[in-house]
C-alpha positions as CSV (number, residue, x, y, z in Angstrom):
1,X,121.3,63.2,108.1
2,X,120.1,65.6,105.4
3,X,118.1,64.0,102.7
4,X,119.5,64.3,99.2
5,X,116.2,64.7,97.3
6,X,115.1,67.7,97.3
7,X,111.0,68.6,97.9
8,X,108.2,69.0,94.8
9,X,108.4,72.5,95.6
10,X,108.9,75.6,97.7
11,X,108.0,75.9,101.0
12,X,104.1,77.0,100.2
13,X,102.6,77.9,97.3
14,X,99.6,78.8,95.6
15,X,99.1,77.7,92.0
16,X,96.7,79.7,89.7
17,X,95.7,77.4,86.6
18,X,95.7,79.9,83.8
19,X,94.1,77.4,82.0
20,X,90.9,76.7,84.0
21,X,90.3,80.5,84.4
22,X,90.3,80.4,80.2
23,X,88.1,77.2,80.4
24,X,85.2,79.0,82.9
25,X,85.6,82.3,80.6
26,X,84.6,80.1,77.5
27,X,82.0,78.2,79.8
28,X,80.3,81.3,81.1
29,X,80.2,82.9,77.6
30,X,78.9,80.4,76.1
31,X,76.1,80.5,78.4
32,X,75.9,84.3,78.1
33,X,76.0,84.9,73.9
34,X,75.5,86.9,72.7
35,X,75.8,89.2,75.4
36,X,79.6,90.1,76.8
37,X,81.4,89.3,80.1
38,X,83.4,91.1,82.5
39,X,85.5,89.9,84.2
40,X,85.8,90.7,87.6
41,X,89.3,91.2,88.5
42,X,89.4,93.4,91.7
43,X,90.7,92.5,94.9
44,X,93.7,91.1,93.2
45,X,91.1,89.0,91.5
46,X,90.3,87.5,94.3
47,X,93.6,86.1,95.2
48,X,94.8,84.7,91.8
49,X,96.7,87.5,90.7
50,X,95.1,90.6,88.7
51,X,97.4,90.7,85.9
52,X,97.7,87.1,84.8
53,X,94.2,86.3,85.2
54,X,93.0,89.6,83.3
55,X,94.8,88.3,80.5
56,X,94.0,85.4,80.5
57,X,90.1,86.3,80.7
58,X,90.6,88.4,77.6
59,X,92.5,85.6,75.5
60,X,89.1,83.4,76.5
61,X,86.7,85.5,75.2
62,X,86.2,88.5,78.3
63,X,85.1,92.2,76.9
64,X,85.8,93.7,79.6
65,X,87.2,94.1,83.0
66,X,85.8,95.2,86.2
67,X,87.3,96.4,89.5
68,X,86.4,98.5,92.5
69,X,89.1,100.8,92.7
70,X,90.5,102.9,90.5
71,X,94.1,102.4,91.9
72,X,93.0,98.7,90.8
73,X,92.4,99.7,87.0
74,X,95.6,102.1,87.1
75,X,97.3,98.6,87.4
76,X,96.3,97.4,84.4
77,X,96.8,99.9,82.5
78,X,100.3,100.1,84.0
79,X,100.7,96.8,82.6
80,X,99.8,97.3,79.2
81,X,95.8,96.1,79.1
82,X,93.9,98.4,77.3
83,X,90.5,96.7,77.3
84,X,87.9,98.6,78.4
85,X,87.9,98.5,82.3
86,X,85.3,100.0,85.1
87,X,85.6,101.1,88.4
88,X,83.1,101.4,90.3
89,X,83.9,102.0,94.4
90,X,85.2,105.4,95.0
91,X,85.9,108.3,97.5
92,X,86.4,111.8,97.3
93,X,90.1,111.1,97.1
94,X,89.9,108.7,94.6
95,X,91.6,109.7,91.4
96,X,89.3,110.6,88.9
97,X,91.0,112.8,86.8
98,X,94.0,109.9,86.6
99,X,90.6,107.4,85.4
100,X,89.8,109.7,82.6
101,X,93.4,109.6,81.1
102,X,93.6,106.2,81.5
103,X,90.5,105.6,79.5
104,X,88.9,103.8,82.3
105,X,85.1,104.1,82.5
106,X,84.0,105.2,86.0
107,X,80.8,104.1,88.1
108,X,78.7,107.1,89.6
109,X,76.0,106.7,92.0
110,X,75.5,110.6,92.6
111,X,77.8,112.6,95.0
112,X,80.5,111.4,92.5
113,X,79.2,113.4,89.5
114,X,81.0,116.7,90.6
115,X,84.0,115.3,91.0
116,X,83.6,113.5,87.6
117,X,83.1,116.8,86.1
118,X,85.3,118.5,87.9
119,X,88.1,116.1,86.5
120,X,86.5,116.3,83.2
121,X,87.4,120.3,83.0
122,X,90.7,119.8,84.5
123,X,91.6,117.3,82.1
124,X,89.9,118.3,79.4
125,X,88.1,115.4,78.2
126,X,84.7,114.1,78.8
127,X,84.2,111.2,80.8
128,X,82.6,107.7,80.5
129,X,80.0,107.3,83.2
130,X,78.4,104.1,83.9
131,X,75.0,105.4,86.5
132,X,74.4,103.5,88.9
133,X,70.9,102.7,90.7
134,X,70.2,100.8,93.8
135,X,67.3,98.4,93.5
136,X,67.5,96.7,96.5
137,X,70.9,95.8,98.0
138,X,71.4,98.8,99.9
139,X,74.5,99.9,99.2
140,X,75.9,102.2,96.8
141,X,74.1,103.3,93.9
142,X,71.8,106.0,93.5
143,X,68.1,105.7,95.2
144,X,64.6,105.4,93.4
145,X,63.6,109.5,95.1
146,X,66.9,110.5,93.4
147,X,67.4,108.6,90.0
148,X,65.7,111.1,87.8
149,X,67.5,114.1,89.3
150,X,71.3,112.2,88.4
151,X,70.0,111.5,85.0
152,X,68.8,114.9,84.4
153,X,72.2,116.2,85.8
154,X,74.0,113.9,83.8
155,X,72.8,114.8,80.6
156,X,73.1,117.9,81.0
157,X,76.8,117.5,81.8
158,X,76.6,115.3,78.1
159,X,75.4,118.0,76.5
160,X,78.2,120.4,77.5
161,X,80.2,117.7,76.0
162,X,82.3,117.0,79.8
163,X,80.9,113.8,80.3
164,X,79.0,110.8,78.4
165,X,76.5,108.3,80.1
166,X,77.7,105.1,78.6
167,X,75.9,102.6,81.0
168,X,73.6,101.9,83.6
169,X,74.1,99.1,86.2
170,X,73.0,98.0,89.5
171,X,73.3,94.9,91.6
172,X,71.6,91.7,92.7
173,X,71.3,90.8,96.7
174,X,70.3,87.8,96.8
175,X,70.9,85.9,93.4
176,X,72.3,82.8,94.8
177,X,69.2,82.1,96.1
178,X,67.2,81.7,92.8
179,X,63.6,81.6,94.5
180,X,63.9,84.7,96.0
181,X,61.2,87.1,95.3
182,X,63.6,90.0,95.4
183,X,65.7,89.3,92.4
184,X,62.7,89.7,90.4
185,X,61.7,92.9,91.9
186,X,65.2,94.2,91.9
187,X,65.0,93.4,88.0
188,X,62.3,95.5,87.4
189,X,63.3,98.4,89.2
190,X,66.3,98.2,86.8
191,X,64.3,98.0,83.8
192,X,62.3,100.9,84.5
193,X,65.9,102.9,85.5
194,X,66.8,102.1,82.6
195,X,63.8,103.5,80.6
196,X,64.1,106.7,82.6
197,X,67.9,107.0,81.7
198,X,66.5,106.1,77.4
199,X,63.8,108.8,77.7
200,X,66.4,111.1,78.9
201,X,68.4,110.5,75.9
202,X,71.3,108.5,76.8
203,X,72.5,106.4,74.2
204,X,73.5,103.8,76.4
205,X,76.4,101.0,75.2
206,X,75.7,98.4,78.2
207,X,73.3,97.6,80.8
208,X,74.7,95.3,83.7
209,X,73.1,94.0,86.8
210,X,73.8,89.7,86.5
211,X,76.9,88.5,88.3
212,X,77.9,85.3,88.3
213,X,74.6,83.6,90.4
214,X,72.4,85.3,87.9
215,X,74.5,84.8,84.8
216,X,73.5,80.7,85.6
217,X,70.3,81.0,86.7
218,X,68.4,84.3,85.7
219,X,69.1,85.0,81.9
220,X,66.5,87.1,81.8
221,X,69.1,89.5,83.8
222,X,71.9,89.1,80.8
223,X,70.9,92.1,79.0
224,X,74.4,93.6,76.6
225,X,77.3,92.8,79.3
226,X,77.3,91.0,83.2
227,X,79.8,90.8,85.5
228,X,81.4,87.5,86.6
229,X,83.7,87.1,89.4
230,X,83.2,84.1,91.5
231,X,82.6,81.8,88.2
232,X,85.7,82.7,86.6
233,X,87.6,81.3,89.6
234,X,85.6,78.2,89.2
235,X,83.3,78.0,92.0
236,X,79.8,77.6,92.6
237,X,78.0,80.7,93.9
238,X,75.2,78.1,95.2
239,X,75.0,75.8,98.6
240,X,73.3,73.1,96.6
241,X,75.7,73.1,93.2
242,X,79.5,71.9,93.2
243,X,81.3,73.9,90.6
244,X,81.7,70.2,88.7
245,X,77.9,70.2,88.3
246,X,78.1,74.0,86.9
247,X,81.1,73.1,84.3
248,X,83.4,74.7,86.1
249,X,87.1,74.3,87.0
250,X,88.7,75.7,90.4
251,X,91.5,77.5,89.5
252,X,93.4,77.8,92.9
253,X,95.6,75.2,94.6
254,X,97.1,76.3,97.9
255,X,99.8,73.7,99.1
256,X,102.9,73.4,101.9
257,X,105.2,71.2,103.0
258,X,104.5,69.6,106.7
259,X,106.8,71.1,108.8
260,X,107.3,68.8,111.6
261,X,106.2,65.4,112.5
262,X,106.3,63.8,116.0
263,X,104.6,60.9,118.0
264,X,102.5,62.0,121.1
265,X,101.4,60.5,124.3
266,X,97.5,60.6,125.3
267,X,96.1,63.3,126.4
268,X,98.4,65.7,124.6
269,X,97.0,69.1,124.0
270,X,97.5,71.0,120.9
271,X,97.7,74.7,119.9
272,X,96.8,77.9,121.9
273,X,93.8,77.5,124.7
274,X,94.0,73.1,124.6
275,X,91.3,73.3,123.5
276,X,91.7,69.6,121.6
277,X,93.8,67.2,123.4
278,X,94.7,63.1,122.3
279,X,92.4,60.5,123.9
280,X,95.4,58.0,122.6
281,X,99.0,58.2,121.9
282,X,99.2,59.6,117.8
283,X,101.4,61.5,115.4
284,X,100.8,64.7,115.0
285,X,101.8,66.8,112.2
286,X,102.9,70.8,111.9
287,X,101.2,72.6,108.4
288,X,103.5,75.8,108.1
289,X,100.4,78.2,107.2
290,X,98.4,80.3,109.6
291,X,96.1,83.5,110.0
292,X,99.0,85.4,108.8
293,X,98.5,83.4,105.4
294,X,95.3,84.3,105.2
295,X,93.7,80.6,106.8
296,X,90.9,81.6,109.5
297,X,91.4,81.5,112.8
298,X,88.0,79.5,113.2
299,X,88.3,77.2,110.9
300,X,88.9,74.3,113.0
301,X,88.6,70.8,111.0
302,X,89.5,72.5,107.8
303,X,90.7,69.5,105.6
304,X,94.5,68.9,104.7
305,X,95.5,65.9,102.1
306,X,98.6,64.5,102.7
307,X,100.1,61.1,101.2
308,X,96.7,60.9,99.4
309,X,94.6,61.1,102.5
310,X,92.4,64.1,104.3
311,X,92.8,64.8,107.9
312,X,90.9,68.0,109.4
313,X,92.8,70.2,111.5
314,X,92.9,70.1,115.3
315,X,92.8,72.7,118.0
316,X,93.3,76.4,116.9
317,X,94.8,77.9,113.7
318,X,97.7,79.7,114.4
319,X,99.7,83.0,112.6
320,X,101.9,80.8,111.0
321,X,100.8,77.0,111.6
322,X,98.2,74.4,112.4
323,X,98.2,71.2,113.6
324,X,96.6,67.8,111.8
325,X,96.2,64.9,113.7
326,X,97.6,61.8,112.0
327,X,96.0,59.0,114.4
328,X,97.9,56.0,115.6
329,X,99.0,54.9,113.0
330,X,101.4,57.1,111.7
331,X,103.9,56.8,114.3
332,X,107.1,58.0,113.4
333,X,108.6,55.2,115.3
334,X,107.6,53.4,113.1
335,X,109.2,54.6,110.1
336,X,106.0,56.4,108.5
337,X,107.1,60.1,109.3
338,X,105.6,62.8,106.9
339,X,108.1,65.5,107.4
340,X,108.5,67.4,103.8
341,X,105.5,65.8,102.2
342,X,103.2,67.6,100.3
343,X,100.4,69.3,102.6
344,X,97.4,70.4,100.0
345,X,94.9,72.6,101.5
346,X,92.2,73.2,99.0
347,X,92.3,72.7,95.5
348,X,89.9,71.6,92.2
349,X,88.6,69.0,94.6
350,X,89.7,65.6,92.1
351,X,89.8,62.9,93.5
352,X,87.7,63.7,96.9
353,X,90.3,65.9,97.8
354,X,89.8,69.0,99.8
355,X,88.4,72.4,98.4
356,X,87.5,75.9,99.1
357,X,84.1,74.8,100.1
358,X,84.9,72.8,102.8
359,X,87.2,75.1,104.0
360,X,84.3,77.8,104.1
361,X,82.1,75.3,106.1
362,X,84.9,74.6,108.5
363,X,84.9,78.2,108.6
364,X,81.2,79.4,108.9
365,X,81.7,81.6,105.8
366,X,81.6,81.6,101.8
367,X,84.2,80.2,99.4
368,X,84.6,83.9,98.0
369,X,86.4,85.0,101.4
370,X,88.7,81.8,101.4
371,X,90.2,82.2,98.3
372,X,90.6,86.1,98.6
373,X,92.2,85.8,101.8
374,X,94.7,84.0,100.8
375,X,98.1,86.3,101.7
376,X,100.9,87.7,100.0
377,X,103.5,85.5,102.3
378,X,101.9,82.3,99.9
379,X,103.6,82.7,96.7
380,X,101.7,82.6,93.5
381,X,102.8,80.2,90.6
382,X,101.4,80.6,87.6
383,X,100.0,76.8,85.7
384,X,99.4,77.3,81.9
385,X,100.4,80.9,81.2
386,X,100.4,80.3,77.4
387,X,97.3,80.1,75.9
388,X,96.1,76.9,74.6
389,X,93.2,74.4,74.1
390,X,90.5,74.6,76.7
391,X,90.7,72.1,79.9
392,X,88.0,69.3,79.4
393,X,84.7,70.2,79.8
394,X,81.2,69.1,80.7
395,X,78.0,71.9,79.9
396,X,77.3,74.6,82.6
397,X,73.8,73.3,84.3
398,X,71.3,75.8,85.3
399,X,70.6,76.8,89.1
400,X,66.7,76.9,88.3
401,X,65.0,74.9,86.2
402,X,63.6,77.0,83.8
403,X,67.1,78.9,83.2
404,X,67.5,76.8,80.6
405,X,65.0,76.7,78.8
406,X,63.9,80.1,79.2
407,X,67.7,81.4,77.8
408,X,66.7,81.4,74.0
409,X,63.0,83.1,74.8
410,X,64.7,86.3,76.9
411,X,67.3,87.0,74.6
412,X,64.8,90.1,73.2
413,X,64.2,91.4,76.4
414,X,67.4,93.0,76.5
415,X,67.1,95.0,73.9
């Protein structure tokens, strides 16, 4: 017999709270002032949706926006935001000369100045370069041997009028950590980059380096602008700090509808390789979301709420399912089936339920890649699109603690 009332929702869902992505931009500002915030949109900011969160950032207070790609910031401007936006990953396919009529500002950490130029003629209109140095993390960014050789190359490319050096940036390794050693070296290399790029005569409009580990803990890293990803989602770059303690709001819900619920005997198995099997007759039941959705394979003993209780997941994570065990219990026999009841994966964590972080531990990885992973076969519903008061909140704590106090004393050393 078919029931006649129908379910919460669809099938799965992810719902992006509009309005906690506002609340961490106001939180994270507030910290920040009077220094501006990007907001780090790429990877379809990581999960939530590029668009709706970009505008929401901006209605909360954001300057700017950053991306990798500039496919990413052709996006944006295809959808009518004309904030300033950098990109900062590129290729020598990438589209430069499209950037440059877009009026997106581009990263360059060298090899990319030629083709910036190059562009520049072809379009004819100068650029907006943001330079980039690597002080430490070893990835893109131009090296110590070779910074004054790009600045010297860059300004000369100013002064034929193709190009002008708007910023300098770099990036921290190992911020989350806020006792390493390295962040503080990896800050002075940037000062004195930026002193070499000044002496050269650039007349630079922002100097970035903090993301969102260093924006709570190392405001001597604020400088004019940083970038912050992870916070705006509303989690906590740091093992020992829930985003509650940091004044910050998780902004994605990820939920289903159990899929199947049946009693089993002991010694059942479950999922591919048995590799978990009963050790008493139970009820299992079947959460309609998989590797194909963007859950890891590994994550065996990732938490699902259902009914207002967490079990973890047993046996291997399929494409499109997993299994929770319900325990003995639940037998269906017994008139307590769960079929069609709300399955929530992760979420703000209220109420001891389960979040992004303990999805990451179950996983042996970092809340970042749980939430970005999240697939395009998990629809995205949008919580709170029109812009209102802020979510209740509590004040952003410091990861360090001298961040604090030492906020008010470094606000000169950015200039």
């Amino acid at each position: 017999m078919i029931p006649t009332e129908a379910p919460a929702f669809s099938e799965r869902r992810a719902e992006i709270d509009l309005g906690a992505i506002r609340h961490n931009v106001r939180q994270l500002c507030d910290v920040i002032s009077p220094a501006r915030l990007m907001a780090v949109v790429k990877a379809d900011a990581y999960g939530h949706g590029m668009v709706p969160v970009a505008r929401a950032a901006l209605e909360a207070g954001a300057s700017w926006l950053g991306v990798a790609h500039i496919s990413e910031a052709l996006k944006l401007r295809g959808a009518g935001i004309d904030a300033p936006v950098l990109a900062w990953l590129h290729t020598p396919a990438s589209e430069f000369g499209a950037a440059l009529e877009a009026g997106i500002d581009v990263g360059c950490s060298g090899w990319e100045l030629e083709y910036i130029v190059a562009a520049a003629r072809d379009r004819q209109r100068p650029a907006r370069v943001h330079l980039k140095i690597d002080t430490g993390l070893g990835r893109n960014g131009s090296t110590a041997a070779l910074w004054d050789s790009l600045v010297g190359e860059a300004m000369d490319y100013q002064e034929q009028g193709l190009l002008r050096v708007v910023g300098v940036f770099t990036h921290f390794a190992v911020a989350d950590e806020p006792d390493r050693v390295e962040t503080d070296e990896q800050l002075q290399r940037f000062r004195e980059a930026v002193a070499v790029a000044e002496d050269a005569g650039a007349d630079l409009e922002v100097r970035h380096l903090a993301n969102t580990p260093a924006i709570l803990s190392r405001p001597d890293a604020h400088f004019d602008l940083v970038r912050a990803g992870l916070g705006i989602y509303g989690l906590s770059p740091f093992e020992n700090q829930t985003s509650a303690e940091l004044g910050l709001r998780p902004a994605m819900t990820v939920k289903t509808l159990v899929a199947s619920c049946k009693d089993v005997p002991a010694h059942q198995g479950v999922s591919y390789g048995l590799n978990y099997v009963t050790d008493r007759p139970s009820t299992l039941a079947l959460i309609p979301l998989g590797y194909g959705d963007g859950i890891p394979r590994v994550a065996t003993g990732g938490p699902v709420r259902i009914n207002g209780k967490t079990y973890p997941v047993v046996g291997r994570v399929a494409m499109d399912q997993m299994v929770v065990d319900l325990g003995p219990d639940a037998s269906v026999a017994g008139g307590a089936s769960v079929l069609g009841a709300e399955a929530e994966l992760f979420g703000t964590g209220d109420g001891g339920g389960p979040t992004a972080d303990d999805w990451a531990a179950a996983a042996g990885t970092i809340n970042y890649e749980i939430i970005t992973r999240i697939g395009p076969r998990v629809p995205r519903v949008y919580l709170n699109e029109a812009r209102g008061r802020a979510l209740p909140s509590g004040s952003i704590h410091a990861a360090s603690t001298g961040a604090a106090a030492g906020n008010a004393a470094t606000k000169a050393q950015r200039a």
